[in-house]
C-alpha positions in Angstrom: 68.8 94.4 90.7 71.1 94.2 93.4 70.0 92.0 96.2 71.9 91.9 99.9 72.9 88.1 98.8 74.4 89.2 95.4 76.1 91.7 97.2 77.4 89.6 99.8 78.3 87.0 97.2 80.1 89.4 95.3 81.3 92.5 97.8 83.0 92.6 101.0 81.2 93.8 103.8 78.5 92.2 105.5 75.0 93.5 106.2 72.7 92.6 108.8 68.8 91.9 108.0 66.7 91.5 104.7 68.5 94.3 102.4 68.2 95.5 99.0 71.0 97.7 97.2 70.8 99.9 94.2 70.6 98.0 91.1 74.0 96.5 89.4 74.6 97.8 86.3 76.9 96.2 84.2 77.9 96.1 80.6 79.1 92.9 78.7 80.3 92.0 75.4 82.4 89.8 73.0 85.8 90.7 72.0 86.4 92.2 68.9 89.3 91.4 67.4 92.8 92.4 68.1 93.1 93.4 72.2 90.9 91.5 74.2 89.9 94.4 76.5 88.6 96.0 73.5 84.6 94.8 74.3 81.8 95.5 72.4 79.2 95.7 75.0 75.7 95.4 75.2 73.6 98.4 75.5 73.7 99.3 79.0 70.6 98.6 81.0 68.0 101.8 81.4 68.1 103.4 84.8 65.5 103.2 87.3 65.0 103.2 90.8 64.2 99.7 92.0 61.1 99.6 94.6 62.8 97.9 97.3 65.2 100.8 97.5 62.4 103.3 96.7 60.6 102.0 100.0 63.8 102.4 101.8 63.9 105.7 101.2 60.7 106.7 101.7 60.9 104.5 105.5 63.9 106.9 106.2 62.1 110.4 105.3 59.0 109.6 107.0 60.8 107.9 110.0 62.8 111.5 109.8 59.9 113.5 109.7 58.1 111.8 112.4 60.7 112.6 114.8 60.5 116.1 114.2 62.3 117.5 111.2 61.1 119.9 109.1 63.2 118.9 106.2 65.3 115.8 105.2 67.1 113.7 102.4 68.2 109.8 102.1 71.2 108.5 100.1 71.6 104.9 99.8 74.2 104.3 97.4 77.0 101.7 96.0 80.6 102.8 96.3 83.2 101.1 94.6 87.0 101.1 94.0 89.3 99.3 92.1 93.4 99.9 91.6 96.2 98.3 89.4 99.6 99.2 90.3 102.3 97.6 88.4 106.5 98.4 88.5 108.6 97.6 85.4 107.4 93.7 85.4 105.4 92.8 88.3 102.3 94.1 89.4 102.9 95.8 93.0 99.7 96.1 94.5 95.5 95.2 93.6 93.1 97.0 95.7 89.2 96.5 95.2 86.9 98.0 98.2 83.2 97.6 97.7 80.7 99.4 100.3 77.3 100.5 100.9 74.6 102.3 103.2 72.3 104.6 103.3 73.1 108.5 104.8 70.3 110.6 106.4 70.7 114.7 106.4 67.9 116.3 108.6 66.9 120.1 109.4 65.6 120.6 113.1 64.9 124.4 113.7 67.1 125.4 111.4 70.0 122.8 112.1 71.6 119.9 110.5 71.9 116.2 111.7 72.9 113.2 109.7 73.8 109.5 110.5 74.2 106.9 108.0 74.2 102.7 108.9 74.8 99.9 106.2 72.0 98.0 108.0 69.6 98.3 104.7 66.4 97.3 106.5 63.5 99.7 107.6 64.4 99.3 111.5 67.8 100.2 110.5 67.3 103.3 108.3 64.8 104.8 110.6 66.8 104.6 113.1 69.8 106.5 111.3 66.8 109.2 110.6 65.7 109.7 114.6 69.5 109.7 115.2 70.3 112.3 112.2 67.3 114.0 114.7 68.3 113.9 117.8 71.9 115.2 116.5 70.2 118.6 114.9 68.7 119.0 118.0 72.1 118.6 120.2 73.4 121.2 117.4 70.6 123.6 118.2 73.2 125.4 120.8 75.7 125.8 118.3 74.1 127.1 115.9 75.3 130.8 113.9 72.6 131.1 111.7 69.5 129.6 110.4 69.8 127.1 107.9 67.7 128.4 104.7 67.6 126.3 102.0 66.7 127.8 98.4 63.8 126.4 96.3 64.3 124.3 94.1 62.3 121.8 91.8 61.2 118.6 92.2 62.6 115.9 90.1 60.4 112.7 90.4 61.6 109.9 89.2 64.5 111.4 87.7 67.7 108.9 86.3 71.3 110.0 84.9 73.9 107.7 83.8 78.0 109.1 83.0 79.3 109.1 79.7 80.8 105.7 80.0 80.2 102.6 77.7 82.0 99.9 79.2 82.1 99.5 83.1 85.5 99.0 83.7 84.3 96.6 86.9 83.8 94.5 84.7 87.5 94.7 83.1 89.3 91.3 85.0 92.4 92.6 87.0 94.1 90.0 84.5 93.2 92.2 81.8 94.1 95.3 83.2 97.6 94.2 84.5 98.6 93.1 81.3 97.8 96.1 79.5 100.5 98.2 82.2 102.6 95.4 81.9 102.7 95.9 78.4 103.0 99.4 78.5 105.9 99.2 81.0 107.8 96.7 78.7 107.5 99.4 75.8 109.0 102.3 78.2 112.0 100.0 79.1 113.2 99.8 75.4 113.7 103.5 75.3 117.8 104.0 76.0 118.5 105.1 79.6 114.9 104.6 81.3 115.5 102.3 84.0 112.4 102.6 86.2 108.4 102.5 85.4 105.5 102.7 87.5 102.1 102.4 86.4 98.9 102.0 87.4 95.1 102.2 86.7 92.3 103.8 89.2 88.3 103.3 88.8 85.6 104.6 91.1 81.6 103.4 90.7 78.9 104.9 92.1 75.0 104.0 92.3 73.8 106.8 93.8 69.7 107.0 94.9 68.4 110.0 96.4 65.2 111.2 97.8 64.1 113.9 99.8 60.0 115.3 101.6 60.1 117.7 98.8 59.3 115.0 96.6 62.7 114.1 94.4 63.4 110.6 93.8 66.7 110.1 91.9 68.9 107.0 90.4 72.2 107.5 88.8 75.2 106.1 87.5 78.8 107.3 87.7 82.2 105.9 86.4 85.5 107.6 86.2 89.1 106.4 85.5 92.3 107.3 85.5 95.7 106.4 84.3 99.3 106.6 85.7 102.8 106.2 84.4 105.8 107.2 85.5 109.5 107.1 83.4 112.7 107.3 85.5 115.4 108.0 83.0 119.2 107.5 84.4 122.6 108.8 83.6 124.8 106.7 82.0 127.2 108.1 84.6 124.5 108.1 87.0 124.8 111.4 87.7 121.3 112.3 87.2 117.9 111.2 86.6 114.7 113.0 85.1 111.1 111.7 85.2 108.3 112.1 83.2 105.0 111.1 84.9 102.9 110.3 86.4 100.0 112.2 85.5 100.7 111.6 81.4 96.5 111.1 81.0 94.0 113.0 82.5 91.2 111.3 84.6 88.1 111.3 83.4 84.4 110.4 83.7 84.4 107.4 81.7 84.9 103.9 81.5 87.3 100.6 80.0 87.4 102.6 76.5 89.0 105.9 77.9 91.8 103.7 79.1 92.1 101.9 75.6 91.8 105.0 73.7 94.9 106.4 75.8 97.2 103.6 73.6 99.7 103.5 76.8 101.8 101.4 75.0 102.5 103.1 72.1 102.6 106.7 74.0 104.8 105.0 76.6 108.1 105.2 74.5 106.6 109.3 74.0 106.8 109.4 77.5 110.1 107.9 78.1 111.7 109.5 75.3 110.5 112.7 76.5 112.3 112.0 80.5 115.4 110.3 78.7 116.0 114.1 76.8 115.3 115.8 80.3 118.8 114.2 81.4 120.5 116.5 78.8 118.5 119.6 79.8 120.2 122.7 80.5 119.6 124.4 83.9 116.7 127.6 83.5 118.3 131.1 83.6 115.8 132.7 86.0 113.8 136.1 84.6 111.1 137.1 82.8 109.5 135.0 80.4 106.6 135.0 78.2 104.8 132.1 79.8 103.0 129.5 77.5 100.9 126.8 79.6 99.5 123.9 77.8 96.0 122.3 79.2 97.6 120.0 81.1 99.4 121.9 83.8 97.1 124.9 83.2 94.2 123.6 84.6 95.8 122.7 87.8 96.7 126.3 88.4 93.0 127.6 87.5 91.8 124.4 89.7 94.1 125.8 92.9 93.8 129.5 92.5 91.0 130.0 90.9 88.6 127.0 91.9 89.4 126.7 95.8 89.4 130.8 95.9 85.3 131.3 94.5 84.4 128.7 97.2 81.6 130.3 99.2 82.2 128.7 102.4 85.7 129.3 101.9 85.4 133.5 101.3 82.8 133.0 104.4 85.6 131.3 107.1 84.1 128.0 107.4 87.2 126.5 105.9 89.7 127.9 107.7 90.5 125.6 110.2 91.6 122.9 107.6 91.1 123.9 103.8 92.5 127.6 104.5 90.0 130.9 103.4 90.2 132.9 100.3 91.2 136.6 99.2 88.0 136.6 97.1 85.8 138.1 100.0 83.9 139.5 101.7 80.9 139.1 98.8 79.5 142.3 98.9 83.2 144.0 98.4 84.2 141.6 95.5 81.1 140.5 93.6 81.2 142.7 90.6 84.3 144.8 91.1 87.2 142.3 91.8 89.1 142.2 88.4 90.8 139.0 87.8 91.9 139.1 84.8 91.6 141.1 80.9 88.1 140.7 79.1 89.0 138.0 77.2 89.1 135.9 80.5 85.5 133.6 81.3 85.8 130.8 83.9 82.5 128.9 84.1 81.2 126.5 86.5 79.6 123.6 85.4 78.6 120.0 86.4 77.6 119.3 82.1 81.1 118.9 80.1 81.0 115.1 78.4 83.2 113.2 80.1 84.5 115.7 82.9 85.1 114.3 86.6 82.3 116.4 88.5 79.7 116.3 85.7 76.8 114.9 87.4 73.0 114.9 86.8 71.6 116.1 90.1 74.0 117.2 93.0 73.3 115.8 96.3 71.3 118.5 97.7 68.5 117.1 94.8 69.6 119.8 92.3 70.0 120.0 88.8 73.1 122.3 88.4 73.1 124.8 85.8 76.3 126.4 83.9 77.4 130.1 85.6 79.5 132.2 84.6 82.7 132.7 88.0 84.4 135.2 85.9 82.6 137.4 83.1 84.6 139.7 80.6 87.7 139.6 83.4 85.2 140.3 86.2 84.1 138.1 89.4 80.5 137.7 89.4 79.6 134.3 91.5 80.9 132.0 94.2 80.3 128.2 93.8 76.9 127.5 96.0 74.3 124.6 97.6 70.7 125.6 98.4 72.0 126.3 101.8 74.6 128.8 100.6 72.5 130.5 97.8 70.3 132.5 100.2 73.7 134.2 101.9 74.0 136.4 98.3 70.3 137.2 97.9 71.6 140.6 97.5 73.6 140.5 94.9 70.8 138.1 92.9 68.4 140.2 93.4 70.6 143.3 92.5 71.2 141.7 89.1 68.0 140.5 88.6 69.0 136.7 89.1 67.2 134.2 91.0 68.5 132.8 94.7 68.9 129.5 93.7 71.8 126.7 93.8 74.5 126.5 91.2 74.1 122.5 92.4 77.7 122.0 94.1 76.8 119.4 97.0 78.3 116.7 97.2 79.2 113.9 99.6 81.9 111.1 99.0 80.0 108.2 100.0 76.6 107.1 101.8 78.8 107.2 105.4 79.0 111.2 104.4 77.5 114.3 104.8 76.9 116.3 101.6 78.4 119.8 101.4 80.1 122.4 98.7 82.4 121.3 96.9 84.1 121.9 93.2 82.2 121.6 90.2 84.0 121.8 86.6 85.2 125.4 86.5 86.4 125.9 82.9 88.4 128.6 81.6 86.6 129.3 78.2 88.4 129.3 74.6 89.5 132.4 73.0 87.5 134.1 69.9 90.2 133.2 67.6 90.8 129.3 67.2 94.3 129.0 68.0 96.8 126.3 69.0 99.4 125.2 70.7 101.6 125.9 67.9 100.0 129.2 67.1 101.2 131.0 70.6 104.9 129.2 70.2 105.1 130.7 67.0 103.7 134.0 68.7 106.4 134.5 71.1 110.1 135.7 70.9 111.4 134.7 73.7 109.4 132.4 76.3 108.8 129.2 78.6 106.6 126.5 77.4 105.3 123.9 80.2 103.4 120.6 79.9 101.7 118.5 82.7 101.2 119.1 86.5 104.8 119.0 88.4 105.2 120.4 92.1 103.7 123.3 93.5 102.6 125.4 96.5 100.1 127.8 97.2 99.0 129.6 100.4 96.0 129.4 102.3 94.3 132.0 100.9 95.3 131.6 97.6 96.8 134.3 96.6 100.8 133.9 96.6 101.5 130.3 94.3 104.8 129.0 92.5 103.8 125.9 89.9 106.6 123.7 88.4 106.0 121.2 85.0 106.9 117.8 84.1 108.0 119.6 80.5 109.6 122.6 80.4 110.8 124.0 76.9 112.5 127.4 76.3 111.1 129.6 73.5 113.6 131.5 71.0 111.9 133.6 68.1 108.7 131.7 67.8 110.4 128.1 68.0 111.0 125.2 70.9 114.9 125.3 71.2 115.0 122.5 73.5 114.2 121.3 77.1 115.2 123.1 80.1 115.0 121.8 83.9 114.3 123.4 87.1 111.8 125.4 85.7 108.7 127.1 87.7 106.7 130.2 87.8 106.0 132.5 90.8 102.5 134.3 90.6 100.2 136.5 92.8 96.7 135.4 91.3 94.8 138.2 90.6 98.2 139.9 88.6 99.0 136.6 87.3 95.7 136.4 85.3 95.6 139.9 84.4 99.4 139.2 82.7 96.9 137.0 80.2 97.6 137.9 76.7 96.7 134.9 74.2 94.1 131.7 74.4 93.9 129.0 72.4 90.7 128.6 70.8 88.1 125.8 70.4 89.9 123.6 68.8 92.8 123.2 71.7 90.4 122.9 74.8 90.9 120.0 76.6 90.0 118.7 80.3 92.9 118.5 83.1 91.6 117.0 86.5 92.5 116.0 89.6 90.9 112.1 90.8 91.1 113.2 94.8 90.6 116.5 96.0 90.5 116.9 99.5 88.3 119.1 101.6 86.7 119.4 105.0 86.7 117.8 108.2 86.6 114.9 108.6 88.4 115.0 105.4 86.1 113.7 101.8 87.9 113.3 98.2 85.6 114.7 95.4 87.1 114.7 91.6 86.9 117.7 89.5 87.9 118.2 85.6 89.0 121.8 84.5 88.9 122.5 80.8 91.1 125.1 79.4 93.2 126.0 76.2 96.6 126.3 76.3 97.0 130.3 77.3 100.3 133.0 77.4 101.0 135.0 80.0 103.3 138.0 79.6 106.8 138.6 81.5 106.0 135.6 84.3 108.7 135.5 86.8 110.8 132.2 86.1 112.8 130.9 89.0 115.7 128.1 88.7 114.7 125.3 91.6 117.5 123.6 91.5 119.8 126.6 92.4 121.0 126.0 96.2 120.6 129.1 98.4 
């Protein structure tokens, strides 16, 4: 259990009165032989939800309920960051940040209010609940519609825990640096690379939740995330090609997801790879067959596919900041808007092992379930919270579904409110279990492109243009060779219907994105897509490096 001195002993902020924290879980080991990150920890502790934090909790609801709400929810969490950053052989910058509080969300006639306060006593969090009051009843004048939130049930006592098995908190920075360090020295011996970065990114959260329905819940999430990027040079300095930085994908897991990466060994992949880029041959623009592996692919379902089924995006409540969608209105898309050929299925889900928005219960109290956002081709669903599920009561009822949360709340920290945002949305395998190497040898004449490069999109998300760190032309079913300057031009709902080939099951992998920004003022969520590598026919191909 984490107390407020073991916190202040070991964080850095200070907290004012008697407080008590979610508990610290930790996992610690011997070495095993070989690289002395490698740990073989101890079974992590089981999860529960210590009572001093319980009664916390329940201060805040009741203290909520006695100023007047009809509804409310508590979050008093553990938020924690830690960041590596290293440069060919000197580590550039450490960062470790280390917070936590407690967040109040009222209803008041139909209204929201919410305050949050690090003072972790039952003074302070009741009075973050008659503030999070008095601020749905200022909102009262403001108000477009009656909140409604959709039923859901109570979880008691309920505990999840990531798919992690070692906390990486409990990596030393020592430790970590080395390993980039290491890695950075094994990039430099490939011929021409004359500049790496690196780096390594953790986030921890202990996450309790409550709310006067009756849901008391304790969990535990880790994710990671490693960077490195290999700047190749001319030998007449005329030119210089990069391959990085995102060469892993983030993930929600811990110390042994780094160590199963092998930087070191994949870092002379890596360099090699930028070091050919310098001999690349300028793209001919045209039409191509377009082959996307999983790891740029998933950033183009994430931004035209993911932001687009948004609810409160298609309703307008985005479009000061995040932009609005061409998915909408709902009753004029829901079942009709074709996005793509029947072998296209995108699913939501907060459940993939491993994935950056799996969670156990969302922060509205919710246990999110798998739903289908495309079926056979075909929109069916928008990404919801309870508050959002009751706007297509129509269309459940229509199809015989219940009104009910897909369980997409979320809030980045204890300091904010909850609200919808990204789960996993997961273009599904084909029938057939193909490869990568099955749709090169498919295609006569083609692009092939590899990990997330530059891109733009417009605010509604319908005109896009992607680059790739790897682009590779395509003659009669073979890779020829690299080519440079290379990105695609789409309009999304003809782009996907272009889809002509998936990979199957045994090519699916997760892409993700470790910040993905959203509202005002502005959170960071983290999202996984998982996808196999897909062709699209004709794609328009465009040279970027041609001047105008």
């Amino acid at each position: 259990m984490t107390t407020r001195r073991d916190f202040l002993r070991n964080g850095s902020v200070a907290l004012g009165g008697l407080a008590v924290a979610p508990s610290l879980l930790s996992a610690t080991g011997a070495p095993l032989g070989g690289y002395p990150g490698l740990l073989s920890p101890a079974p992590l502790p089981p999860l529960s939800t210590d009572a001093p934090t319980r009664e916390l909790m329940m201060e805040a609801l009741d203290a909520a309920k006695r100023a007047g709400a009809s509804w409310a929810d508590v979050r008093i969490s553990r938020n924690r960051n830690n960041s590596v950053q290293t440069r060919e052989r000197q580590v550039t910058d450490v960062v470790d940040t280390d917070t936590m509080g407690c967040g109040v969300r009222v209803l008041v006639d139909g209204c929201w209010g919410f305050a949050a306060t690090q003072e972790l006593t039952k003074p302070g969090v009741g009075g973050a609940a008659q503030e999070a009051v008095a601020i749905a009843k200022a909102n009262r004048v403001a108000r477009d519609r009656r909140v409604e939130l959709a039923p859901t049930p109570a979880h008691p006592n309920a505990t999840w825990r990531s798919s992690y098995v070692t906390d990486p908190f409990t990596i030393a920075v020592e430790e970590k640096a080395d390993l980039l360090l290491r890695a950075n020295a094994a990039a430099l011996t490939v011929a021409n690379v004359r500049f790496v970065n690196s780096g390594l990114s953790f986030v921890k959260e202990e996450r309790n939740y409550a709310n006067t329905e009756g849901s008391v819940i304790t969990q535990d999430y880790v994710r990671s995330w490693v960077t490195m990027s290999c700047t190749a040079v001319a030998p007449d300095r005329s030119g210089t090609a990069v391959r990085g930085p995102e060469v892993v994908q983030p993930a929600g897991r811990g110390w042994e997801y780094v160590l199963e990466a092998d930087i070191v060994t994949n870092a002379k992949v890596w360099a090699a790879e930028a070091a050919e880029k310098l001999t690349a041959k300028a793209v001919e623009p045209g039409r191509y067959d377009l082959i996307l592996h999983p790891s740029q692919l998933f950033l183009t379902i994430h931004e035209s596919i993911g932001h687009s089924t948004e609810l409160d995006r298609a309703m307008g409540y985005e479009a000061n900041y995040a932009g609005t969608s061409f998915i909408s209105p709902p009753d004029k898309v829901l079942g009709s808007l074709r996005l793509g050929p029947s072998m296209m299925n995108v699913v939501g889900n907060r459940s993939e092992v491993g994935a950056l928005a799996t969670i156990g219960y969302d922060d509205d109290g919710v246990q999110p379930e798998d739903f289908h956002i495309v079926k056979d081709g075909v929109f069916v669903d928008y990404q919801t919270t309870r508050e959002q599920a009751p706007w297509l009561r129509a269309w459940y009822e229509k199809n015989g579904k219940p009104v009910r949360s897909h369980g997409c709340a979320y809030a980045q920290s204890w300091a904010d409110v909850s609200f919808q945002r990204m789960p996993n949305v997961s273009l599904q395998p084909g029938d057939k279990d193909l490869g990568w190497d099955d749709l090169i040898a498919a295609t006569d004449k083609g692009i092939a492109m590899i990990g997330r490069a530059s891109y733009s999109i417009d605010q509604q998300r319908y005109n896009a243009q992607f680059g790739a760190q790897l682009c590779y032309e395509i003659r009669k079913g073979k890779i020829v060779g690299q080519v440079k300057d290379a990105a695609y031009q789409m309009r999304t709902p003809d782009f996907w219907n272009t889809l002509d080939m998936l990979g199957g099951k045994k090519s699916y992998m997760h892409g993700g994105t470790f910040n993905d920004g959203k509202g005002q003022p502005g959170q960071a969520n983290a999202v996984s897509h998982g996808c196999p590598p897909a062709r699209f026919r004709n794609a328009n191909i465009i040279n970027t490096g041609r001047a105008v």
